[in-house]
SETOR-790171 format. One record per residue (C-alpha): x, y, z. Coordinates in pm, whole numbers, plus 50000, padded with zeros to 5 digits. Example, Ala and Ser with C-alpha at 12.3 -4.5 7.8 and 13.67 -1.06 7.14 Angstrom:
2
512304955050780513674989450714
END
This chain:
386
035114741437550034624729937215033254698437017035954680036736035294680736395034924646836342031944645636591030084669536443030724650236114028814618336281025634610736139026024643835878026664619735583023484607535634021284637635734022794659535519024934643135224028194658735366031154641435240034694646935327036714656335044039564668035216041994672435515041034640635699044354640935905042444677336056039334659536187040334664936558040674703236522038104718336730035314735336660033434765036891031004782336606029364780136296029374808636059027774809035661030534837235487030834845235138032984873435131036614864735187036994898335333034824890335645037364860235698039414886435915036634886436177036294855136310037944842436595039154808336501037794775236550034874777336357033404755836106032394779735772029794770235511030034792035199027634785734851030454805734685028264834234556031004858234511032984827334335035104840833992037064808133962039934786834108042194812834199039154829534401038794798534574042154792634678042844829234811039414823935051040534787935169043934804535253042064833435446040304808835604043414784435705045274819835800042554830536103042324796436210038954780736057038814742436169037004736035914035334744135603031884733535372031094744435012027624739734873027684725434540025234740334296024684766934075027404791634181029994762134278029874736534021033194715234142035544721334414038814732834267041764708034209043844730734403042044738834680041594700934762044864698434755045584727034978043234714535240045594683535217048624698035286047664719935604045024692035719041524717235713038714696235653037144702135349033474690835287030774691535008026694694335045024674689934782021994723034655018894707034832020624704435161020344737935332022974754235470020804773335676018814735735906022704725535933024164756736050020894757836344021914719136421025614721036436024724754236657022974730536910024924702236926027834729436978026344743437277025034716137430028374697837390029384731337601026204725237875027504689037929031604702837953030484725238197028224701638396031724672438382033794702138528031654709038786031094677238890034164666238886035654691939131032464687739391034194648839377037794662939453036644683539725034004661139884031004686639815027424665039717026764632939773029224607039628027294581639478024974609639297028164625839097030074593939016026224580938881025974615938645029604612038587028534580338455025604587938214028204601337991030664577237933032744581538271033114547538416033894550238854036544525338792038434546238462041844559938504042574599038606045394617038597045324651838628047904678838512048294712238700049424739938448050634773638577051394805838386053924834538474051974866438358052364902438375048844911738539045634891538628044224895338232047424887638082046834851938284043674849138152044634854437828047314831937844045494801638045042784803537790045014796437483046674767737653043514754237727042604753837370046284737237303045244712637526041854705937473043014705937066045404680337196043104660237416040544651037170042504632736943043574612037159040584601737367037004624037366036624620737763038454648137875037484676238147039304712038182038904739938528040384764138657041904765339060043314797339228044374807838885046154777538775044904752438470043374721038550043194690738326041924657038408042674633638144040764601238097041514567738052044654572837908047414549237939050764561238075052434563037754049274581837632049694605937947053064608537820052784612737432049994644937572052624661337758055224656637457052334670037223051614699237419054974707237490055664710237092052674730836997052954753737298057054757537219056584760636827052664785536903054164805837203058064798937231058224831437476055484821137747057134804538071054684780338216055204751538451053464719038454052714691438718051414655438597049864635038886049864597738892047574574838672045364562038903041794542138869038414548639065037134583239049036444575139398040124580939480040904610939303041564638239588044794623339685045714621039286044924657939229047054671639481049724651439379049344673239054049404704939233052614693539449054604679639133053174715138986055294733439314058064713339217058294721338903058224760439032060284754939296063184731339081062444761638755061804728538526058654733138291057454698338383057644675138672055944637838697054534631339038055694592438972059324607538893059954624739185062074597339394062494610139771060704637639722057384616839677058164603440060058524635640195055174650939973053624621140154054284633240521050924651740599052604673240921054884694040780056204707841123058184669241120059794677940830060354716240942062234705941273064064677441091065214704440844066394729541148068114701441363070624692941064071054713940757068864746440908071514749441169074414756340834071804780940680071734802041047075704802541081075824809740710073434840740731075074848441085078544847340935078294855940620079734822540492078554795940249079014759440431075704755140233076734754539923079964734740006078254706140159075594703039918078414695539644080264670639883077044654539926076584653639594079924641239509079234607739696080504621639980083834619539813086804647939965089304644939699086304644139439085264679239587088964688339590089694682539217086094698039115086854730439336090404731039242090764730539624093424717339862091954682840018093204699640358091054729240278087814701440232088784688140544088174714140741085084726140593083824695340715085034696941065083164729041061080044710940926080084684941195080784710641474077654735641371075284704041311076244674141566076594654841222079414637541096079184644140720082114614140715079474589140860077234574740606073754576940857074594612540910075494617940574071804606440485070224630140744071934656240559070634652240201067404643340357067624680240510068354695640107065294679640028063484691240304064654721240201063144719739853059764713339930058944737140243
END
């Protein structure tokens, strides 16, 4: 977890005579550390995300300048503060402009202010932000999965700006990785995409992990915000990390934390979906039938359903070494249409005919009748969800 730029900026204008000179498109970039560097050279260190304060001691002019606020933009910095005094007289022309372009905030303190008090505050604010994260997350998930008493989590939830009657919706993310640590890795950096993400469009926001997969529970957001996160995250994660396959499953939008059970394992079934259907997102609220069936708690109804109609094809098939499967799924798909299957398959309408004889003979079903015809996409989407 990390706390945004523009919080820690709150109040600093008047505690510390920091002014924003710069990059004020970049104020939702996150920060995790502060760090005081003069040497450009010890840029290559850090880790990314943090906030640097620099006096400019080693300072030879503009060009100097420049070539350390590039360093600094080049290993990620999310922001960065120049004391203004002896060895830093001004802030470069071209640096300011730099900071611009690539949207790094760029501040200025004044000599008396010392970098050393702000550096020990922004410090604590940082990892008490973290202590407060941490304590969301876990409360949060004792309210999912019913552990504490009710009242006393919604009531903490509360004391920091969560309101019991605010909008959730949840988003399951899950990685395909080569071993355990390359999952960590990888969930880690997404959660920084989205957290990055997440902040600049609302600051409640709450991240976890579950059996390995990447939890996100985003707060009163509006559908189109939900939306605009997933389009956001989609974009950074395709343009940061084009070669990672990941798969993502956005619950409903639902209000009273009270309620939110049911909502997060709608995320984790439009999550299987998205597995199951190989599509890198999938919208609980978009998923037609399949909602319906996702609904039906015993799964043995759906499992005998599934081997009265269309499980009976899939036993000749594997007993015959035929494929009526695939045959009747494009029939059904063709609006149950023979001489549309016939022209598609460059097939002899006789040749559909039969096929469906045999379809009706293995399964009791005619595929002809429109109420059997039903049962039998029913049992395809059975099919996809087992």
């Amino acid at each position: 977890m990390a706390i945004t730029v523009r919080k820690l900026f709150k109040n600093a204008t008047i505690l510390y005579q920091m002014k924003l000179i710069a990059g004020k498109q970049g104020l939702d970039r996150l920060v995790q550390w502060v760090h005081i560097i003069e040497d450009e050279d010890v840029s290559k260190f850090l880790h990314g995300q943090e906030l640097i304060f620099t006096a400019g001691i080693l300072n030879t002019g503009e060009e100097w300048f420049l070539n350390f606020a590039k360093k600094l933009y080049t290993v990620g910095t999310a922001a960065f503060v120049i004391n203004i005094g002896p060895h830093t007289k001004e802030v470069p022309r071209s640096v300011i402009e730099f900071c611009d372009e690539v949207q790094m905030p760029l501040f200025t303190i004044p000599w008396q202010t010392r970098m050393v008090d702000m550096t020990r505050d922004f410090c604590h604010r940082i990892m008490k932000n973290d202590d407060v994260e941490m304590s969301m997350s876990t409360t949060i998930k004792n309210i999912i999965f019913g552990i504490g008493d009710l009242e006393t989590q919604i009531i903490h939830m509360e004391r920091y700006g969560y309101q019991r009657e605010g909008r959730f919706s949840f988003v399951a993310i899950s990685v395909v990785a080569d071993s355990k640590e390359d999952g960590e890795v990888k969930i880690e950096r997404l959660k920084r995409y989205a957290e990055s993400i997440a902040r600049s469009i609302h600051e409640l926001y709450v991240a976890f992990s579950y059996n390995g997969d990447l939890i996100l529970a985003l707060v009163d957001y509006s559908v189109y915000e939900v939306e605009n996160f997933i389009e956001k995250y989609l974009s950074i994660t395709d343009k940061e990390v084009p070669k990672w396959q990941f798969y993502m499953g956005v619950s409903s939008n639902t209000r009273n934390i009270r309620n939110q059970q049911c909502n997060f394992n709608r995320a984790l079934e439009a999550l299987r979906m998205a597995k199951k259907q190989q599509r890198q997102e999938v919208y609980y609220d978009k998923l037609g039938v399949y909602k319906l069936l996702l609904s039906v708690e015993d799964k043995e109804v759906l499992r005998d359903f599934y081997k009265e109609c269309v499980g009976k094809i899939e036993a000749y098939d594997k007993e015959n070494q035929t494929d009526i499967m695939s045959f009747l799924k494009i029939y059904l798909e063709n609006n149950g249409s023979p001489q549309l299957v016939s022209e598609k398959q460059y097939v002899h309408r006789n040749t559909v005919t039969n096929q469906l004889k045999k379809v009706a003979k293995i399964t009791g079903l005619d595929p002809m009748d429109l109420e059997d015809r039903v049962k039998l996409y029913l049992g395809f989407y059975i099919n996809d969800i087992l």
